[in-house]
LUMKOL-862543 format. One record per residue (C-alpha): residue number from 1; residue in three letters; x, y, z. Coordinates in pm, 1 decimal, always signed. Example, Ala and Ser with C-alpha at 12.3 -4.5 7.8 and 13.67 -1.06 7.14 Angstrom:
<nodes>
NODE  seq  type      east     north        up
NODE    1   ALA   +1230.0    -450.0    +780.0
NODE    2   SER   +1367.0    -106.0    +714.0
</nodes>
This chain:
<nodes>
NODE  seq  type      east     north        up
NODE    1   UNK   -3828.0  -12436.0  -14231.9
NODE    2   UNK   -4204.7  -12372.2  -14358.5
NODE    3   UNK   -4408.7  -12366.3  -14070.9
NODE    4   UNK   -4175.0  -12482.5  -13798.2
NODE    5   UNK   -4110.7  -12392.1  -13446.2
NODE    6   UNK   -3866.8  -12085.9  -13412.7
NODE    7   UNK   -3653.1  -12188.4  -13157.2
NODE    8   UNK   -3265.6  -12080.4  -13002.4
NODE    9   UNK   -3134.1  -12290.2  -13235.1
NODE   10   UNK   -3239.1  -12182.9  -13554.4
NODE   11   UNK   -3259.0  -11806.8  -13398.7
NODE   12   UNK   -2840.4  -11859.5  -13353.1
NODE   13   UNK   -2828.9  -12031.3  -13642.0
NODE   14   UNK   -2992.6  -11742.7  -13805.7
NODE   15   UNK   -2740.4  -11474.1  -13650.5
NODE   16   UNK   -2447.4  -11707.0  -13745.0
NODE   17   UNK   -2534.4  -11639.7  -14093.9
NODE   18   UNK   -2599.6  -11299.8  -14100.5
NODE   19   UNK   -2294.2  -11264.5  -13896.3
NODE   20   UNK   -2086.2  -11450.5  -14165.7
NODE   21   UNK   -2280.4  -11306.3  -14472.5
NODE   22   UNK   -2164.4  -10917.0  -14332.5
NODE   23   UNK   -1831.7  -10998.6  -14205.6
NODE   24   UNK   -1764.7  -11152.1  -14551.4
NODE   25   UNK   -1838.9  -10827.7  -14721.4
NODE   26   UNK   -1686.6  -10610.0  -14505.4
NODE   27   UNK   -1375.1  -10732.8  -14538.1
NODE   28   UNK   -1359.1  -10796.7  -14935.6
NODE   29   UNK   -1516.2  -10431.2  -14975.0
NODE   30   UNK   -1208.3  -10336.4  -14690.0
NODE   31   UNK    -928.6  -10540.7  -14920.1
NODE   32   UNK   -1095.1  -10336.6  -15239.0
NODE   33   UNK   -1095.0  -10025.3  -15128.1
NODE   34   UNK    -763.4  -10106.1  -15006.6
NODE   35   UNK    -682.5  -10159.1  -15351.0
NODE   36   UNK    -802.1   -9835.3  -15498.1
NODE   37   UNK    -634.0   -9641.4  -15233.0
NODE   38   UNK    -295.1   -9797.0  -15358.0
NODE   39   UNK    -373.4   -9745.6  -15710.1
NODE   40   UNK    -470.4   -9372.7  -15636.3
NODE   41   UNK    -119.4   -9371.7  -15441.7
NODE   42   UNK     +62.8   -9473.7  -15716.1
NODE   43   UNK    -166.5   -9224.2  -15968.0
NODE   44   UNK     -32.2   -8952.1  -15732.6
NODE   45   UNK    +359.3   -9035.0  -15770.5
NODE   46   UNK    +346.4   -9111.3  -16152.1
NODE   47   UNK    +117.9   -8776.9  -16197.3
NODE   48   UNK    +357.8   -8612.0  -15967.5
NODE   49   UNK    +658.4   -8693.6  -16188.4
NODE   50   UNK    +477.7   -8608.9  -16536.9
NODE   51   UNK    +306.4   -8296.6  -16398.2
NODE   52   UNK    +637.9   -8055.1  -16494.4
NODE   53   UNK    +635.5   -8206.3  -16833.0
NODE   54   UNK    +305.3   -8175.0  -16880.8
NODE   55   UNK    +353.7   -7783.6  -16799.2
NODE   56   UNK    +626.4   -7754.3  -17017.8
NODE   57   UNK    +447.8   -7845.4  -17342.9
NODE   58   UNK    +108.8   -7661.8  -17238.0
NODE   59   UNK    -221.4   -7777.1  -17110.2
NODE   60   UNK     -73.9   -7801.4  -16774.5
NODE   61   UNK    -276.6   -7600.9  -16587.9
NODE   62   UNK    -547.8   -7723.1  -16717.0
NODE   63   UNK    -510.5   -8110.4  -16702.2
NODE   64   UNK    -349.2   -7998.8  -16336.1
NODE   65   UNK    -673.3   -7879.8  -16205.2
NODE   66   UNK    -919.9   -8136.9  -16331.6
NODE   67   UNK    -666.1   -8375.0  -16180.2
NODE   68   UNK    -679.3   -8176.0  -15852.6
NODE   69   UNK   -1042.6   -8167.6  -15857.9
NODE   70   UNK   -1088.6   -8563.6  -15933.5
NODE   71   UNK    -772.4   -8633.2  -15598.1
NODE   72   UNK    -976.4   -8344.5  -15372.6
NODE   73   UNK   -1314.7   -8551.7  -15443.5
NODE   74   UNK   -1122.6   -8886.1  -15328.6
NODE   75   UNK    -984.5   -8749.3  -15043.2
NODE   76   UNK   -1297.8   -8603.4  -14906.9
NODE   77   UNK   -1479.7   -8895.4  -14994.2
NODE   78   UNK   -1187.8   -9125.3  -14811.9
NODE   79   UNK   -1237.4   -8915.6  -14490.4
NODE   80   UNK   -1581.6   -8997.4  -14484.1
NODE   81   UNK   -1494.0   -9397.0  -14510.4
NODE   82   UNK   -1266.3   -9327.0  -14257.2
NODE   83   UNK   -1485.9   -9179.2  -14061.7
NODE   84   UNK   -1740.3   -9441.7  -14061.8
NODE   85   UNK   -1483.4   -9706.3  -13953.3
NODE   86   UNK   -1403.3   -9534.4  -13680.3
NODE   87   UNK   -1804.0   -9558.4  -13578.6
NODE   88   UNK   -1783.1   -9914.8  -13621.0
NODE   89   UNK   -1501.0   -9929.3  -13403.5
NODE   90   UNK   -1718.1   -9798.9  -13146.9
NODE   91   UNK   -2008.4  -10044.1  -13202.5
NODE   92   UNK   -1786.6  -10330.8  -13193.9
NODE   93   UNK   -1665.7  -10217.4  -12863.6
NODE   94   UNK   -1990.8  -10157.0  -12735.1
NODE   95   UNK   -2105.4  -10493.0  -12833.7
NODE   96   UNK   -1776.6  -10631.7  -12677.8
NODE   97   UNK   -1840.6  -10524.9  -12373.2
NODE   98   UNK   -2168.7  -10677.8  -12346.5
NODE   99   UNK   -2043.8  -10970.3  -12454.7
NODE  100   UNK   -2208.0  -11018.9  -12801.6
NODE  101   UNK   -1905.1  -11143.0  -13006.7
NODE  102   UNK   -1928.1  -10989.2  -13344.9
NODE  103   UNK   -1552.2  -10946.8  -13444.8
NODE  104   UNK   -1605.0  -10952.7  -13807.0
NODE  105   UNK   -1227.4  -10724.3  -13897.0
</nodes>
């Protein structure tokens, strides 16, 4: 494409790409976060059942608050994620209405 014309074609062309390129890694970065949240899930439940055990025999309270610290962290930073979806909700609906299809989830 070394010194050709731009035209609509390879402009769209172009955009198609780009298009493709973003909406493939938004949704395997979607599907692998999706993963980590069900792994921290599952953390939770199993950590959940040893957590009386672990008080039992000592070291509880302290293993219990590095763990609270490390879910805290997550959670916060799982807002924010959540958060930014919701944004790009709001562009793809603004870009829907002016009829530039870029349904990429």
């Amino acid at each position: 494409m070394l010194g050709a014309k731009m035209n609509k074609k390879h402009l769209v062309n172009g955009f198609n790409k780009a298009k493709n390129f973003i909406g493939s890694a938004y949704n395997n970065t979607k599907r692998f976060l999706g993963n980590v949240d069900h792994g921290v899930r599952l953390f939770k439940t199993v950590y959940g059942a040893l957590q009386p055990a672990l008080e039992h025999y000592g070291g509880g309270n302290h293993i219990n608050n590095n763990v609270m610290k490390v879910l805290n962290g997550y959670d916060n930073i799982r807002s924010k994620a959540m958060e930014a979806e919701g944004h790009l909700d709001n562009v793809k609906h603004t870009l829907a209405k002016k009829q530039v299809k870029f349904n990429f989830a």
